[in-house]
C-alpha positions, 0 to 999 in steps of 0.5 A, spaced: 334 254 797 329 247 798 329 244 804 328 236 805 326 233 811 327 225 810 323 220 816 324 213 816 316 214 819 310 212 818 306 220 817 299 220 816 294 226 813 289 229 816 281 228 812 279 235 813 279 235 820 275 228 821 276 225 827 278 218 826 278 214 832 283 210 836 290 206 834 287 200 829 286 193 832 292 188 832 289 183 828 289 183 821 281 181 821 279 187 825 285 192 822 281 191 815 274 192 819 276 198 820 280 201 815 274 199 811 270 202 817 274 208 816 273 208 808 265 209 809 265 214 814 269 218 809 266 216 803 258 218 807 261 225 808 263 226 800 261 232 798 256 231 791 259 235 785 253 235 780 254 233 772 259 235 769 257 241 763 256 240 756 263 239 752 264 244 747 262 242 740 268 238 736 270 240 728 273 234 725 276 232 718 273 225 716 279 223 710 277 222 704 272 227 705 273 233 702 274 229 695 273 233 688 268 229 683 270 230 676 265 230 671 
């Protein structure tokens, strides 16, 4: 059986137990300083994942290539 819980409410998500400061400021100036804020200190404390590996080596057929050449 699946429950759905529906709000009309705001939710939030937690960021790994950051601690993310007070409400925002009211205007829309200071709302976007520290949204932006916010951003930098999350993006500072990214994990760096490295260089991906080498991909595997692809086989692909060229059409026409495979033609037979009488003689």
């Amino acid at each position: 059986m699946t429950t759905i819980n529906i709000t009309n409410q705001q939710l939030e998500l937690g960021l790994a137990g950051l601690k993310i400061s007070a409400v925002p400021p009211k205007s829309r100036v200071a709302r976007a300083n520290w949204w932006f804020a916010q951003m930098r200190g999350v993006v500072g404390q990214a994990m760096d994942w490295g260089l991906p590996a080498d991909p595997r080596p692809e086989q692909v057929w060229i059409a026409g290539a495979a033609r037979e050449i009488e003689v």
